[in-house]
MARTOR-363258 format. One record per residue (C-alpha): residue in three letters; x, y, z. Coordinates in nm, 2 decimals, padded with zeros to 4 digits, always signed. Each point is the difference from the previous one (the first is absolute). Layout:
<ALA,<X,Y,Z>>
...
//
This chain:
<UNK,<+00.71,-01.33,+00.39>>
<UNK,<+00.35,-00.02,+00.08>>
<UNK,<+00.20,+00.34,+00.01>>
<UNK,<+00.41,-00.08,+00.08>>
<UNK,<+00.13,+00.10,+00.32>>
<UNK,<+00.26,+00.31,-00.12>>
<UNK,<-00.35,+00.22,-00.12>>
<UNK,<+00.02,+00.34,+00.15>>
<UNK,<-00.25,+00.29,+00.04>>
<UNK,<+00.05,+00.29,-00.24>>
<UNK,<-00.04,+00.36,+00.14>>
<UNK,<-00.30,+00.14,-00.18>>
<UNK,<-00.02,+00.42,-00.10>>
<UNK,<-00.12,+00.19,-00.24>>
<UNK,<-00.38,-00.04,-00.17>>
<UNK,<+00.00,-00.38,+00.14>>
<UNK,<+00.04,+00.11,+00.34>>
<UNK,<-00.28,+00.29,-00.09>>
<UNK,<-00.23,-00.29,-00.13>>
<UNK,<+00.05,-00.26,+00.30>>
<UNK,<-00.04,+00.25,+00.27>>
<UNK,<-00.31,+00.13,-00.21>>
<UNK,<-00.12,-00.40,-00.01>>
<UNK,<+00.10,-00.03,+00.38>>
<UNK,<-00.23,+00.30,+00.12>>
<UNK,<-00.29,-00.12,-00.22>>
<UNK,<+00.02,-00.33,+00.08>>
<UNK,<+00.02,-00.10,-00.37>>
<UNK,<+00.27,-00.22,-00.20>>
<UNK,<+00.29,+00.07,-00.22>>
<UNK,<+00.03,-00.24,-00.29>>
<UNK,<+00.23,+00.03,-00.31>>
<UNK,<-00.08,-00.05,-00.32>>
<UNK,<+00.09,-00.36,-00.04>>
<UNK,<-00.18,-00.13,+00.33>>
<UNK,<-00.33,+00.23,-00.12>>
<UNK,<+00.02,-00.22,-00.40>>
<UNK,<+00.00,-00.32,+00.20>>
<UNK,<-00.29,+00.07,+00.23>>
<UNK,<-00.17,+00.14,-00.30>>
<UNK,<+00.06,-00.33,-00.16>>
<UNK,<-00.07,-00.22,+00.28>>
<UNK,<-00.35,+00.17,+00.02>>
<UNK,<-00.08,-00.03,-00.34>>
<UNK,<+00.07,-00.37,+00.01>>
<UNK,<-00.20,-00.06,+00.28>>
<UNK,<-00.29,+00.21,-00.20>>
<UNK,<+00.01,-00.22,-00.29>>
<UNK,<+00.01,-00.31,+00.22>>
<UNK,<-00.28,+00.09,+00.19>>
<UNK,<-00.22,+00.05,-00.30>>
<UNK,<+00.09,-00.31,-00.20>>
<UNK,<-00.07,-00.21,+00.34>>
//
């Protein structure tokens, strides 16, 4: 994956700084919405797959 080179790190406050420190002290992961739909996805494909194999 290429990212270009004039990318710069956003400040982060409010609830999504609530929810990543939350994530950070349980060791867990934050995910949005679209990156949760395509894992679902992913996992559903490699379901079917597996049972038609």
């Amino acid at each position: 994956m290429k990212y270009p080179l004039h990318t710069q790190s956003q400040p982060v406050s409010g609830e999504a700084a609530k929810k990543l420190l939350e994530a950070i002290d349980s060791g867990s992961a934050v995910v949005n919405d679209r990156v949760l739909a395509l894992a679902k996805r992913i996992a559903a494909r490699r379901r079917k797959a597996q049972k038609h194999a």
